[in-house]
C-alpha positions as CSV (number, residue, x, y, z in Angstrom):
1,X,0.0,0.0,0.0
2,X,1.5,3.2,-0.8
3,X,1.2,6.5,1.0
4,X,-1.9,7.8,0.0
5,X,-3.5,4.7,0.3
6,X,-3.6,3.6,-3.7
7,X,-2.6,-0.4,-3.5
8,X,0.8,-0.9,-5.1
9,X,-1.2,-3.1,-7.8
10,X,-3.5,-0.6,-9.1
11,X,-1.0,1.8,-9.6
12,X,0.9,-0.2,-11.3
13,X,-2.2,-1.6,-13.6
14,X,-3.0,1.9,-14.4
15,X,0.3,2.8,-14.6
16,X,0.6,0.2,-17.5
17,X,-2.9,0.6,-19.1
18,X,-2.2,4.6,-19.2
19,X,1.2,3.8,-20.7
20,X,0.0,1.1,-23.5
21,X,-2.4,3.4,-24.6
22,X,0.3,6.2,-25.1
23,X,2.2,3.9,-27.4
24,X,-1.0,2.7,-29.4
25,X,-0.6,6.0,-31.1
26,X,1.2,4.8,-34.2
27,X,2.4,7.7,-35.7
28,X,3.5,6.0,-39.5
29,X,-0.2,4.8,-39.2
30,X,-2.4,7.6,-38.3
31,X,-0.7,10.0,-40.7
32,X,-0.8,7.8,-43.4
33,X,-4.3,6.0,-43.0
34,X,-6.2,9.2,-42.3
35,X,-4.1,11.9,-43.7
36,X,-2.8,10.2,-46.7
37,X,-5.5,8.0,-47.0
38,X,-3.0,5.2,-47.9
39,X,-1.9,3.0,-44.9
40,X,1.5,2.4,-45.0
41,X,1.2,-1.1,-43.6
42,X,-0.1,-1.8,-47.4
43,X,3.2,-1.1,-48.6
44,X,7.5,-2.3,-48.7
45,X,8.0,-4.4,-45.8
46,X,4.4,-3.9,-44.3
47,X,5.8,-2.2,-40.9
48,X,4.4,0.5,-39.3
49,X,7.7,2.5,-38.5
50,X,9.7,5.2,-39.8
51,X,11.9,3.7,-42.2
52,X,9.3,2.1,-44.2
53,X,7.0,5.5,-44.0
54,X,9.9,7.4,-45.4
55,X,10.9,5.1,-47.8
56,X,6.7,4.8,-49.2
57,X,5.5,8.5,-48.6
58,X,8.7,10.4,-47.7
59,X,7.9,14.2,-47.6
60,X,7.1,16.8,-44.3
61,X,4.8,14.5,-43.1
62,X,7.8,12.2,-41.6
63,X,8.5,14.5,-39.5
64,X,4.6,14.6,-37.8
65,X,5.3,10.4,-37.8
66,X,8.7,11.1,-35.9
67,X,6.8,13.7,-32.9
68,X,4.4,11.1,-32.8
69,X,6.7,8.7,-31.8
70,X,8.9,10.6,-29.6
71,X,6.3,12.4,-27.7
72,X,4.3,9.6,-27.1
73,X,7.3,7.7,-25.2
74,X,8.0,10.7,-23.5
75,X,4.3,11.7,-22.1
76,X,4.1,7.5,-21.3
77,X,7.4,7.7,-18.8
78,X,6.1,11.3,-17.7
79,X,2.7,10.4,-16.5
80,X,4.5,7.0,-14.9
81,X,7.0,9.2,-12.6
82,X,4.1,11.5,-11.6
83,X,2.0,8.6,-10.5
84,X,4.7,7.1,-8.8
85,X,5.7,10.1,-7.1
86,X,2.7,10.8,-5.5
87,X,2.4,7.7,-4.4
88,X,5.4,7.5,-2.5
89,X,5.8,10.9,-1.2
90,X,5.8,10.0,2.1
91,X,9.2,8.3,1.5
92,X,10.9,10.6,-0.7
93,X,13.2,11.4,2.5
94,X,14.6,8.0,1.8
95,X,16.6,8.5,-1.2
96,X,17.6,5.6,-2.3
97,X,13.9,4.0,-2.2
98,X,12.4,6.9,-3.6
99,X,15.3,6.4,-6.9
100,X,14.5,3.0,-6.7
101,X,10.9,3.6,-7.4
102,X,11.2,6.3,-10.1
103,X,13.5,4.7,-12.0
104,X,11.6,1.5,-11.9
105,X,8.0,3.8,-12.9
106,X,9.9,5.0,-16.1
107,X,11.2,1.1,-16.8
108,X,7.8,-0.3,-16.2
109,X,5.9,2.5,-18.3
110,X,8.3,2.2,-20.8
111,X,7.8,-1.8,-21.5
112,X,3.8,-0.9,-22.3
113,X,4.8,2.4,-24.2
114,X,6.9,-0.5,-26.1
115,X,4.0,-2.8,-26.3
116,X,1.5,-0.6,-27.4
117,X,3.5,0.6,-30.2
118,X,4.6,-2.7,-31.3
119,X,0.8,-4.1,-31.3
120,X,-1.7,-1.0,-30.9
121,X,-5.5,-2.8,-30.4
122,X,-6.5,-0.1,-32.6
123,X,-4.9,-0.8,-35.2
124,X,-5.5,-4.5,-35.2
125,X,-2.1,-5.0,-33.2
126,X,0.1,-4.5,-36.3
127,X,2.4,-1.8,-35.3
128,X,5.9,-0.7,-35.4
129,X,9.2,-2.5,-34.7
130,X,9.9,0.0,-31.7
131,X,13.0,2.2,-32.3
132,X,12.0,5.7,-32.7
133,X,10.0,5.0,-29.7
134,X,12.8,2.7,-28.0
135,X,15.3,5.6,-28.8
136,X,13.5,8.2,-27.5
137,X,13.2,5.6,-24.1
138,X,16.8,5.5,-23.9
139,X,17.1,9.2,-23.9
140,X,14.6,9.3,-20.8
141,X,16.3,6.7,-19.1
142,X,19.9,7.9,-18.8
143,X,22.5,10.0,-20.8
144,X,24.7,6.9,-20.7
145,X,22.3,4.7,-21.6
146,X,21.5,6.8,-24.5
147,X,25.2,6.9,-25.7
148,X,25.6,3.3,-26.2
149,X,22.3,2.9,-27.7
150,X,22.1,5.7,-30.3
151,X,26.2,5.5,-30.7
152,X,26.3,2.4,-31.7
153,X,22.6,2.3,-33.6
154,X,23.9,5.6,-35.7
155,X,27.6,3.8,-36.8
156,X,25.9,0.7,-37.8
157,X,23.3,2.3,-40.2
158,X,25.9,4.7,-41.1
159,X,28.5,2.9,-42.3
160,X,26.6,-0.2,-43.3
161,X,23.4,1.6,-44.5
162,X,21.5,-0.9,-42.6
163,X,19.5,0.5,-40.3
164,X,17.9,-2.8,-39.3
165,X,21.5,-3.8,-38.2
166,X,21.5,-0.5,-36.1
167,X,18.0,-1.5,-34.7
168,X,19.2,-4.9,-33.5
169,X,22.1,-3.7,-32.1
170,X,20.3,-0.4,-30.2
171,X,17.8,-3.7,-28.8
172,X,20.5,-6.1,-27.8
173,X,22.5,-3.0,-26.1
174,X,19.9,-1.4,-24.5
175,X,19.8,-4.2,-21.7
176,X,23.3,-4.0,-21.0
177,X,23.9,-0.6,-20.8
178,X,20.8,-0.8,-17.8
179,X,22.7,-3.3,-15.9
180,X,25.7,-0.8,-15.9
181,X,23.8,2.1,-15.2
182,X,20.7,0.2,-12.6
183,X,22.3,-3.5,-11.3
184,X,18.9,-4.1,-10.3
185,X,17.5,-7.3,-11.2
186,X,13.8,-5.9,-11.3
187,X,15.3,-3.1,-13.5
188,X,17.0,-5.5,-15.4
189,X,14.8,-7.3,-16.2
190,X,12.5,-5.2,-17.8
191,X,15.1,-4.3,-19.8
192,X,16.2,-7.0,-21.0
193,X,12.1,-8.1,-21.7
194,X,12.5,-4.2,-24.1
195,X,15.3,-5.0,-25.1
196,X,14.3,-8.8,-26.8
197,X,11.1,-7.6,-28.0
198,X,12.8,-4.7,-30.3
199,X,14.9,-8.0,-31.7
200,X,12.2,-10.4,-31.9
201,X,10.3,-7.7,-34.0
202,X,13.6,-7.8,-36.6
203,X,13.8,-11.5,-36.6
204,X,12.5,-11.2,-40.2
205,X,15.8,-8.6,-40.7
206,X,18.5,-10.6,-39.1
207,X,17.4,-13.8,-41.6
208,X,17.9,-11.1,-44.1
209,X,21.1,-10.0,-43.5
210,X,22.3,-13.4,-43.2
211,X,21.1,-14.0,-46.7
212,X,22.7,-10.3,-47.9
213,X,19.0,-9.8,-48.8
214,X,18.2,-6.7,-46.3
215,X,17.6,-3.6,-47.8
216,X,20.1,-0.9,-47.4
217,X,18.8,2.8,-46.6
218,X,18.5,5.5,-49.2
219,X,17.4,9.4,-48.6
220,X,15.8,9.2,-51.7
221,X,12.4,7.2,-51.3
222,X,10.7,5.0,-54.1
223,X,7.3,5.2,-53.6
224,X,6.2,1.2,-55.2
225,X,5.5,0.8,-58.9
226,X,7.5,3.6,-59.3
């Protein structure tokens, strides 16, 4: 039972349901279903996610899908600390329990944020593969975190022009730069359940880059039959 006398499972349930909800808002999808009319999940690899947007629609437009994305992560991990917070104030004099609980609010909204973005029940649970969102977690989460992630996500797709090789890396990283940052196992743990979904949603990826089949990234999208 927390402070103000919310039990510890509600607030974590609405915690969760507040935080899947945030990342149901698909931003490739609602600007290109009903702004462009033209879902992008009908098109190139079928994913609801930046690359394929830009590569099918390109224009200003990516840069509505990209807000989306970010400032749904960010609201999610928002809301999550504020709940939490107020919930525990009574113990913020204890430092270390009241970091303990904050950082695990962010981690716990985070992994729904994830979820809802990956399969939004409003769009039929076909969503996105989770980067922009997962990047923009990072961020959130710590600077270090961050660092690894992003570094080593941005020399991949650079140098390789793969960004899914980037993707898989900024998943399989993510939990690993958490256990050097957090050493919790709860923390952890959730990380490492973030971290395997972002590369369990590229499975299809990683069987193409073993094949050198995997499409390499271009700034000039080809919009199909084109």
């Amino acid at each position: 039972m927390f402070s103000n006398g919310v039990p510890f499972p509600l607030l974590m349930a609405v915690t969760a349901v507040i935080a899947y909800f945030c990342g149901c808002f698909n931003g490739a999808v609602i600007v290109s279903k009903y702004i462009l009319r033209d879902d992008v999940r009908k098109h190139g690899s079928g994913n609801a996610g930046l690359t394929n947007f830009y590569r099918t629609f390109g224009g200003p437009l990516t840069f509505v899908v990209i807000l989306t994305d970010v400032l749904k992560a960010v609201a999610a991990i928002l809301i999550a600390k504020q709940l939490f917070f107020a919930g525990y104030a009574a113990y913020l004099s204890a430092a270390d329990t009241a970091q303990f609980w904050l950082v695990f609010a962010k981690y716990w909204a985070a992994l729904f944020c994830l979820l809802g973005h990956m399969f939004p029940c409003m769009f039929h649970f076909k969503g996105g593969k989770g980067i922009l969102s997962g990047g923009t977690i990072a961020i959130m989460m710590d600077w270090r975190i961050a660092l690894v992630v992003w570094g080593g996500f941005l020399i991949l797709a650079v140098l390789t022009k793969y960004v899914s090789l980037g993707s898989v890396w900024a998943g399989a990283s993510f939990p690993f730069a958490t256990w050097y940052c957090y050493p919790d196992p709860v923390i952890v743990a959730l990380a490492f359940l973030m971290g395997g979904l972002v590369v369990w949603k590229h499975r299809g990826n990683i069987v193409r880059l073993i094949h050198g089949e995997e499409n390499k990234f271009s700034f000039h999208h080809k919009k199909e039959g084109s």
